[in-house]
C-alpha positions as CSV (number, residue, x, y, z in Angstrom):
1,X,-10.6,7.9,-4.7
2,X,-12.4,11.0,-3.3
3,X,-11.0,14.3,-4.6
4,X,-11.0,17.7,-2.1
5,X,-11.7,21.1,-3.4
6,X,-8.0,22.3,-2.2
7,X,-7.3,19.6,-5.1
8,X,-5.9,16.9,-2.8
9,X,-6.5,13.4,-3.4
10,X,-7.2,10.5,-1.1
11,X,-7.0,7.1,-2.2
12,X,-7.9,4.4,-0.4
13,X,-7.2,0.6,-0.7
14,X,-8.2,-2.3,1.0
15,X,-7.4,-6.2,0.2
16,X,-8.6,-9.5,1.3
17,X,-6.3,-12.8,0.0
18,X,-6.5,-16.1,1.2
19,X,-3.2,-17.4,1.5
20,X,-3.0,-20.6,-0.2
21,X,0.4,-21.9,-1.4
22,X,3.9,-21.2,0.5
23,X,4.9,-18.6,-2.1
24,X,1.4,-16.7,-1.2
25,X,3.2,-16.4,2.3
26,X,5.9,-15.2,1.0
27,X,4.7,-12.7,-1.6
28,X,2.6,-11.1,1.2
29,X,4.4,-11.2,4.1
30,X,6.0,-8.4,3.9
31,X,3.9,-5.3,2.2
32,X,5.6,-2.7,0.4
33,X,3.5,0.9,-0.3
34,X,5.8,2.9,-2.0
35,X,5.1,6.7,-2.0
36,X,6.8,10.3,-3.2
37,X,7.8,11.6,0.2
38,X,7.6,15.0,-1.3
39,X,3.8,15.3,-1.9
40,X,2.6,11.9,-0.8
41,X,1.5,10.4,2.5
42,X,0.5,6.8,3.4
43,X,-1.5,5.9,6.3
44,X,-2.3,2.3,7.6
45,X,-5.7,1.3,8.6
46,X,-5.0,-2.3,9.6
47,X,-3.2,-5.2,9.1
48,X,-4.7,-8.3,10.1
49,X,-4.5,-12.0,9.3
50,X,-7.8,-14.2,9.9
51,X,-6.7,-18.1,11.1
52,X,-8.8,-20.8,10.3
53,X,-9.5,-21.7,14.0
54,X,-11.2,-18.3,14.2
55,X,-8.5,-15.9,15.8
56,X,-6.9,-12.8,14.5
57,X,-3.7,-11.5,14.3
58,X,-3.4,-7.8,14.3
59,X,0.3,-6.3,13.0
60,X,0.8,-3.6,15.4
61,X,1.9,0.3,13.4
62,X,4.8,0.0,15.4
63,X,6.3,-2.7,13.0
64,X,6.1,-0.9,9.8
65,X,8.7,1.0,8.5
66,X,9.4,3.7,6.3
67,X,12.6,3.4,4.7
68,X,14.0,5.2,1.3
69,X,13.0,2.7,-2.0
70,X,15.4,0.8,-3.5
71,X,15.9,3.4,-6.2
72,X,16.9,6.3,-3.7
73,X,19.5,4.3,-2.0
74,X,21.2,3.8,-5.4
75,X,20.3,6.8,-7.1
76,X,19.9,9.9,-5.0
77,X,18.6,12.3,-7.3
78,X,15.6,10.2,-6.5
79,X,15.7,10.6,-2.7
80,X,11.8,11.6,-2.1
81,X,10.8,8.1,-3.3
82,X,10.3,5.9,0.1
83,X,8.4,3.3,0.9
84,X,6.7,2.2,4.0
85,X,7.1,-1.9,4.6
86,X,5.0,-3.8,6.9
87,X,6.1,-7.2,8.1
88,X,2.8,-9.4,8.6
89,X,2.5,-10.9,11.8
90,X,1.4,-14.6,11.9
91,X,0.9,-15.2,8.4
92,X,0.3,-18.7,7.2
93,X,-0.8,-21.2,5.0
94,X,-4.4,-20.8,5.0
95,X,-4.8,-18.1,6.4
96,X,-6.6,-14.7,5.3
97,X,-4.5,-11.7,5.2
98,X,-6.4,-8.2,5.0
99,X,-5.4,-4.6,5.2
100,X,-6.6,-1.1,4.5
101,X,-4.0,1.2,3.6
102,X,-5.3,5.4,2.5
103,X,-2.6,5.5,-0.5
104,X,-2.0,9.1,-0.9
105,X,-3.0,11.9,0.0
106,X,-1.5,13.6,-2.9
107,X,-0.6,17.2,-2.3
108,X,-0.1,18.0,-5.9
109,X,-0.5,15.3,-9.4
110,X,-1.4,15.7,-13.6
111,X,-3.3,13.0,-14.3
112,X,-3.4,13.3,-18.3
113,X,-6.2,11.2,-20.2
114,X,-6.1,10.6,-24.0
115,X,-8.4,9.4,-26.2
116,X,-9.0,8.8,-29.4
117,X,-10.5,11.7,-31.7
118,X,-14.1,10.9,-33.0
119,X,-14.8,8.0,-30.2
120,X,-18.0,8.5,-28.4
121,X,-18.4,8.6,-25.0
C-alpha cells in the first residue's frame, strides 16, 4: 500500500499459485477484482500462466471485463459496485498462474482502527 499526500491510496497485489487439482483450475480461471466504481479504480498489470514445458501464456487486457457485481444487478441502490473479471487464458493442471493487479486507487476511504485501552504498543 503506498499512501499519496492528496490522501489517495494505491494498493497493489500480486499472486503466484500453482495449479494443482482440477478445482484449482476452476477456482482461478476466471479472476474476479471487485471495486466501488465511485471512488475506486483497478488496473491490471499481467496475467500470465507458466506451463511446465517452459512457455507462457499471456491473457491479453482485451479479455477482461468490467461488468456491474452481482449485487448491483439485483439491488440498484448498489449500482457503483462493479467488478472487473478476467478469464485466464490456457490454464491447466500444473500449471502456474500469476498476476499483478494495483487494487485501488482509492479516491476517498475511513479506515478506523480500535484497540484495546491500556495495551502497549
Amino acid at each position: 500500500m503506498t499512501f499519496a499526500a492528496d490522501g489517495t491510496l494505491v494498493w497493489e497485489q500480486s499472486l503466484v499459485v500453482r495449479v494443482q487439482p482440477d478445482a484449482g483450475v476452476r477456482r482461478f480461471g476466471v479472476l474476479t477484482f471487485p471495486y466501488s466504481g465511485a471512488n475506486e479504480r483497478i488496473e491490471l498489470m499481467y496475467v500470465r500462466v507458466g506451463k511446465p514445458d517452459g512457455r507462457v501464456v499471456e491473457t491479453p487486457e482485451a479479455s477482461v471485463q468490467d461488468i456491474p457485481s452481482g449485487i448491483a444487478r439485483s439491488a440498484p441502490t448498489y449500482s457503483d459496485l462493479r467488478e472487473k473479471q478476467v478469464p485466464v487464458k490456457g490454464l491447466g493442471i500444473g500449471d502456474v498462474l500469476e498476476y499483478r493487479v494495483k487494487d485501488a486507487i482509492v479516491l476517498e476511504e475511513t479506515l478506523r482502527i480500535e484497540r484495546p485501552s491500556g495495551l502497549s504498543t
